[in-house]
One Martini backbone bead per residue (centre of mass of N, CA, C, O) as a GRO file, in nm:
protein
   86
    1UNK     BB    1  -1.594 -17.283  -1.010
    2UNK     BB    2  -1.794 -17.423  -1.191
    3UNK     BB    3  -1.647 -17.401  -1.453
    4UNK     BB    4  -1.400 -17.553  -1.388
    5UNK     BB    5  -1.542 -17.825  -1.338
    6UNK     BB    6  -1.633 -17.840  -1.646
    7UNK     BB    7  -1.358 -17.757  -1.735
    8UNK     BB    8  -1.072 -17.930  -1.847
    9UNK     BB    9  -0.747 -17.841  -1.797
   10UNK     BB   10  -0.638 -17.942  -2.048
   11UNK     BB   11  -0.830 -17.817  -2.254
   12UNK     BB   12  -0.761 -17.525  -2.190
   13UNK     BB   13  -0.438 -17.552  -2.233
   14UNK     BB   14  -0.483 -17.622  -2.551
   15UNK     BB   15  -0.577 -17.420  -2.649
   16UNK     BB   16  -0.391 -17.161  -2.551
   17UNK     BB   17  -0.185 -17.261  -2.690
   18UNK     BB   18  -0.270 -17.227  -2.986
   19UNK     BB   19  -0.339 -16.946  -2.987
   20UNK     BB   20  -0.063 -16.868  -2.965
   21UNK     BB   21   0.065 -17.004  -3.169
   22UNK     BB   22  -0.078 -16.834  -3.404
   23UNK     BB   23  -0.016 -16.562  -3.302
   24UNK     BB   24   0.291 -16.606  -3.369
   25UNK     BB   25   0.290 -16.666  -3.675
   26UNK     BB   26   0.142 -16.378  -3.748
   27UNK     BB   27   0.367 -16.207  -3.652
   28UNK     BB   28   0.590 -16.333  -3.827
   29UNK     BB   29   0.473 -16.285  -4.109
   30UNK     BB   30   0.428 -15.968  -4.022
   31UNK     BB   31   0.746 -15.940  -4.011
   32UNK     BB   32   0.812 -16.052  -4.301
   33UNK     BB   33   0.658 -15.828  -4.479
   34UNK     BB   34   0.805 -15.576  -4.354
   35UNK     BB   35   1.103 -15.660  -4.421
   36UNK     BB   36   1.021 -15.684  -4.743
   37UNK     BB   37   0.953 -15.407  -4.819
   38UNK     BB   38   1.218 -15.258  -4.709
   39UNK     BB   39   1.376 -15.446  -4.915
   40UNK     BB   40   1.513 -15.621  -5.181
   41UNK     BB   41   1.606 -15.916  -5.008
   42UNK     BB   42   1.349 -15.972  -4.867
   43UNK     BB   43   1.185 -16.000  -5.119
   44UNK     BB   44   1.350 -16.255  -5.213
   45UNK     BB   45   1.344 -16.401  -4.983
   46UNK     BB   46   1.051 -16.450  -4.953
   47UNK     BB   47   0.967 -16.574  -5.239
   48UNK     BB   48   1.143 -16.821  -5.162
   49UNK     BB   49   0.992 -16.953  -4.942
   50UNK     BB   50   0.669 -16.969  -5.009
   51UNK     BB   51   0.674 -17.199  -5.218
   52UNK     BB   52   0.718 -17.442  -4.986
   53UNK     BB   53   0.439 -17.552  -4.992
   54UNK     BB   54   0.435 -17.712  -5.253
   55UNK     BB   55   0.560 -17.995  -5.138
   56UNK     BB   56   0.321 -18.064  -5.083
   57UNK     BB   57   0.120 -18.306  -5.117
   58UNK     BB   58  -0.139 -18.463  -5.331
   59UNK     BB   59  -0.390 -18.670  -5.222
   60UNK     BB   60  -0.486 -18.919  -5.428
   61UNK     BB   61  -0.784 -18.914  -5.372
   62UNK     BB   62  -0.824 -18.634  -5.496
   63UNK     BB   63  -0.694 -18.722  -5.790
   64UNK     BB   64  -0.961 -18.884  -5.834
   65UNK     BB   65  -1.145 -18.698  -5.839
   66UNK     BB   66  -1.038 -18.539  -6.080
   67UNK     BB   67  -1.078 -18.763  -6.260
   68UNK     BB   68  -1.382 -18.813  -6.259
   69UNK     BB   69  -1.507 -18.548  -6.288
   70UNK     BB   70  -1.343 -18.543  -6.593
   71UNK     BB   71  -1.522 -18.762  -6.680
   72UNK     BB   72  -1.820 -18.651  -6.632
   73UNK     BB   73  -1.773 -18.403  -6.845
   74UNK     BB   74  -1.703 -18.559  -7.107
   75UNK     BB   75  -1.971 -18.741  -7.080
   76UNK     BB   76  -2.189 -18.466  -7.099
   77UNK     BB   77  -2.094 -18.359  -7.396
   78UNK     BB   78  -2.141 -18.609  -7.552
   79UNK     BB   79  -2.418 -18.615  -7.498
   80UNK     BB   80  -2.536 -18.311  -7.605
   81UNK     BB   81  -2.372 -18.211  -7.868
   82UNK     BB   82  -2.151 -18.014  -7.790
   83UNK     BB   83  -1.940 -17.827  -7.846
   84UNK     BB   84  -1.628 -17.811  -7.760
   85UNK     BB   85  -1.445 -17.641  -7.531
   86UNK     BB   86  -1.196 -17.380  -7.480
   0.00000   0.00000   0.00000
């Protein structure tokens, strides 16, 4: 009874929650591998969701940042004197 009075029930109930959400996620994801592998329908509709990850957006602080990064890999560039790479 030490442990259950260490851990507050509400946090051990969502970490569980969690679990299982994740189990069945992989659950499906592997069911519709398996489904998508047996049809050629199947994998055309696989192919046709799995880039909709693609709509979320890329956060503006990120492109801020790579587009630093590629300041300075041309001001490194330009101080070195080597000819641009290809």
């Amino acid at each position: 009874m030490d442990l259950l009075n260490a851990i507050d029930i509400k946090y051990l109930f969502c970490y569980v929650l969690v679990i299982v959400l994740v189990l069945f996620i992989f659950r499906g994801m592997f069911r519709m591998v398996v489904w998508a592998k047996k049809m050629p329908k199947g994998a055309f509709m696989f192919l046709a969701i799995f880039p909709l990850i693609s709509i979320f957006p890329i956060p503006g602080q990120e492109i801020k940042k790579l587009e630093k990064i590629k300041k300075v890999q041309i001001k490194k560039e330009d101080e070195s004197g080597d000819p641009p790479s290809d």
